[in-house]
C-alpha positions as CSV (number, residue, x, y, z in Angstrom):
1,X,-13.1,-0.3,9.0
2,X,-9.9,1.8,8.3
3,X,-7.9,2.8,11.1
4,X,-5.2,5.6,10.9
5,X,-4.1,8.6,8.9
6,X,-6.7,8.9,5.4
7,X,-4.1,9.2,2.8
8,X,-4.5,10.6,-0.1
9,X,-3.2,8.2,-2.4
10,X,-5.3,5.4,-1.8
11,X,-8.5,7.8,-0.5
12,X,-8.7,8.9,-3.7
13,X,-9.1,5.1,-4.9
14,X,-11.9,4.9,-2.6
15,X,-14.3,8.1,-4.3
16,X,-15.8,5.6,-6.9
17,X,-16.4,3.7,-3.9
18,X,-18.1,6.2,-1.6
19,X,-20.4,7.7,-4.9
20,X,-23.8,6.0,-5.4
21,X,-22.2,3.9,-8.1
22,X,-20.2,2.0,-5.6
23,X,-17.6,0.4,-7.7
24,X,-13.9,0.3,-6.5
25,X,-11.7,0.6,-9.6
26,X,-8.5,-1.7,-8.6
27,X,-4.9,0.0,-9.7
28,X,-4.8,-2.6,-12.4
29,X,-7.9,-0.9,-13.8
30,X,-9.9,-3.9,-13.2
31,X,-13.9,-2.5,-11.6
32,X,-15.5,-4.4,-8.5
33,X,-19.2,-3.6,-7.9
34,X,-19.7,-3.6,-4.1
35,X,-22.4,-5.0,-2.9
36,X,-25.1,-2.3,-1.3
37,X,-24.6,-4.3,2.3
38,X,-21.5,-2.6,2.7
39,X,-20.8,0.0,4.8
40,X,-17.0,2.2,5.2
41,X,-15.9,3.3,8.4
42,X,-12.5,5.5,8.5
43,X,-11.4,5.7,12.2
44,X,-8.9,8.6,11.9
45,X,-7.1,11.8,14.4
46,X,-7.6,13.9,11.7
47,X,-8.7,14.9,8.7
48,X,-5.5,17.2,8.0
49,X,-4.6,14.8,4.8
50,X,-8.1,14.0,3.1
51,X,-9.3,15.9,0.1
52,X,-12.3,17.8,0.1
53,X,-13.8,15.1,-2.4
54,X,-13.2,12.3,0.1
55,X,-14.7,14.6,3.1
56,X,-17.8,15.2,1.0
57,X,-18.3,11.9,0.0
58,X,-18.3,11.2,4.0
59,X,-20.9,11.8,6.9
60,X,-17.8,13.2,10.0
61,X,-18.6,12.3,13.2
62,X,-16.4,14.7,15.9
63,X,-15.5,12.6,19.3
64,X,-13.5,15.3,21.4
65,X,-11.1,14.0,23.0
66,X,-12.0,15.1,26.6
67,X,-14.9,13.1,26.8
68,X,-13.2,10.0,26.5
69,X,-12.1,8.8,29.9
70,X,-8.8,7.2,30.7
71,X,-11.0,4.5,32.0
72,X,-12.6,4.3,28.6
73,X,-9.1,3.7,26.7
74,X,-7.7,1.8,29.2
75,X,-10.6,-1.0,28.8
76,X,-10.2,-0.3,25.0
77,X,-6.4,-1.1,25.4
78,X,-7.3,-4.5,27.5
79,X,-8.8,-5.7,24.5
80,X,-6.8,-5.4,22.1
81,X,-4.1,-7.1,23.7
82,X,-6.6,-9.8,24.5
83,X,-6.8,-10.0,20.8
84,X,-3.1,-10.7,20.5
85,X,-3.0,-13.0,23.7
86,X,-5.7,-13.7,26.3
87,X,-3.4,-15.5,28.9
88,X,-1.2,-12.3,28.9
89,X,-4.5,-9.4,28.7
90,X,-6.3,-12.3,31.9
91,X,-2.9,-11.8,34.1
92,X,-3.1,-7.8,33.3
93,X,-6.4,-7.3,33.6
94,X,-6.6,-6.5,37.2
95,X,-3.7,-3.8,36.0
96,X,-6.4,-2.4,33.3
97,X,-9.8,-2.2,35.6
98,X,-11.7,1.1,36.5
99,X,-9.6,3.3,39.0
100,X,-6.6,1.0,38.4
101,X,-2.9,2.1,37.6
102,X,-3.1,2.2,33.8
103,X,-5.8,4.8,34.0
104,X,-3.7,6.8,36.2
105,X,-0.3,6.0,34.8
106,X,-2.2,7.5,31.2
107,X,-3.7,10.1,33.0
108,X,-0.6,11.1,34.3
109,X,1.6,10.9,31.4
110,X,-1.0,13.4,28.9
111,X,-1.2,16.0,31.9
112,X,2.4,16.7,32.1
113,X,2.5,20.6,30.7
114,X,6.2,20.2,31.0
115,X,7.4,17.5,29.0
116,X,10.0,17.1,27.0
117,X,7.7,16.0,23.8
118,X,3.9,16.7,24.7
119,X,1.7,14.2,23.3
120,X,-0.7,15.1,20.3
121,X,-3.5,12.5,22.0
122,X,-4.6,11.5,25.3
123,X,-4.3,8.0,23.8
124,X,-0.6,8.4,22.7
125,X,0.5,7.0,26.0
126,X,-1.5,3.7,25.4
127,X,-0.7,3.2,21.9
128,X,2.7,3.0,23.2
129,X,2.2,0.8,25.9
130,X,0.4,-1.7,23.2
131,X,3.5,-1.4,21.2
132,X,5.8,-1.9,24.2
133,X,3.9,-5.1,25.6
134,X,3.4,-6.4,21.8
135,X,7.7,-6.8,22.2
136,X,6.8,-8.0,25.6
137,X,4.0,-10.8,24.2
138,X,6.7,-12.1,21.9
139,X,9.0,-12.3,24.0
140,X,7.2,-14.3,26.1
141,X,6.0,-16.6,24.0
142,X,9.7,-17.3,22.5
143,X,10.9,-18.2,26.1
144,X,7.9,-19.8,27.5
145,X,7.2,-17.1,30.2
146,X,3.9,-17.8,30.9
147,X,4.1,-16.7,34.4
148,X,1.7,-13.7,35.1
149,X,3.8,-12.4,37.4
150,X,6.3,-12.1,34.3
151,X,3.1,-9.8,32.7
152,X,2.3,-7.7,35.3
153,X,6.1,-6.7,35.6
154,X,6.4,-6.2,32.1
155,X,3.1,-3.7,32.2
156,X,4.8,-1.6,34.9
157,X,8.2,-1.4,33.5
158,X,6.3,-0.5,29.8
159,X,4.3,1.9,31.4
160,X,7.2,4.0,32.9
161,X,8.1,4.3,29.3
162,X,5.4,4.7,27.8
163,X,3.7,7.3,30.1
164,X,6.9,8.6,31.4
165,X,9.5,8.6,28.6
166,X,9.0,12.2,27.4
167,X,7.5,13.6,30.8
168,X,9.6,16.2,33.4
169,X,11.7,15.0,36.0
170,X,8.7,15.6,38.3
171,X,6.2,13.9,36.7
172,X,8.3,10.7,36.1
173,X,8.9,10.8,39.6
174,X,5.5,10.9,40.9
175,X,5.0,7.9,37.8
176,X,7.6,6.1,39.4
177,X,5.5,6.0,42.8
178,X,2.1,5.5,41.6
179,X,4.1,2.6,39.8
180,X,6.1,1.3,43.3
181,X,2.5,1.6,45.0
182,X,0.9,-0.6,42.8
183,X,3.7,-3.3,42.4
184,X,3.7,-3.6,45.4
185,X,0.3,-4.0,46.5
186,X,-0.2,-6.6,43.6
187,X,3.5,-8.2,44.8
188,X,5.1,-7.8,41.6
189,X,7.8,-5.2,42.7
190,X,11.4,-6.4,42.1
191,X,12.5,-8.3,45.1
192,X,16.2,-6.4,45.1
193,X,14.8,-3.1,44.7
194,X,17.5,-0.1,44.7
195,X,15.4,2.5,44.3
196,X,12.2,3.4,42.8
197,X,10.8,1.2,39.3
């Protein structure tokens, strides 16, 4: 499975593969017969950089967007971090479930028409929250914060920024209470706050 942008240069590698022949010809001009067991799935955004012989060679399956839920990506965001750390994704996971703030916070931060930098995907938001909680993983595994309160802090502040960081003045401010709500209603909110998250 190949996820992100198809690229051209190494697409075009792939054609052998994709014909009936099924042989991938290596850089090094050296031929590999796949076996007929194998399947290719390219998970892209768009097809804006694939050539019209890698398209053909393809069957295109169209997910809109809309029909994804915020639900839907937040669960799919749950698990991949659970792939990177399961004591981190078990203490956010309450953070991730149906109706819960993730959802909203993502919801929130693709529906704001007056941001600074609209995003190109309703999954933007989460991608960066994956990025900002990787930092987060690592850094709590290089200090030995394996406190779950230490997670669940680290998934609001990374959502304000990841959700928030390109949106209006208004919409970062009604972030910033959806976000005090929650923290506090799991008791994770900052015991000396001065203000909002």
């Amino acid at each position: 499975c190949f996820d992100g942008d198809v690229d051209p240069e190494w697409a075009e590698n792939l054609n052998s593969v994709l014909d009936d022949n099924k042989v991938l010809t290596l850089p090094n001009g050296e031929r590999l017969a796949v076996p007929p067991n194998v399947r290719f799935i390219f998970e892209v955004e768009d097809l804006a950089k694939a050539t019209p012989a890698t398209v053909s060679r393809c069957g295109v399956l169209h997910v809109d967007a809309a029909i994804v839920s915020a639900e839907s990506r937040a669960a799919s965001t749950l698990k991949t971090l659970r792939a990177k750390d399961a004591a981190f994704a078990d203490a956010v996971a309450p953070l991730f479930a149906e109706g819960g703030v993730v959802a909203k916070a993502a919801a929130l931060g693709g529906s704001d028409d007056d941001a600074v930098m609209a995003s190109a995907s309703p999954q933007d938001p989460l991608d960066a929250l994956v990025a900002l909680l990787d930092a987060a993983i690592d850094e709590s595994a290089e200090h030995g914060a394996t406190d779950p309160t230490f997670a669940r802090r680290a998934t609001y502040a990374a959502l304000f920024w990841a959700c928030g960081g390109s949106s209006s003045d208004a919409a970062r401010s009604t972030l910033a209470d959806l976000l005090t709500t929650a923290s506090s209603s799991t008791g994770d909110a900052p015991p000396h706050r001065m203000g909002r998250v």
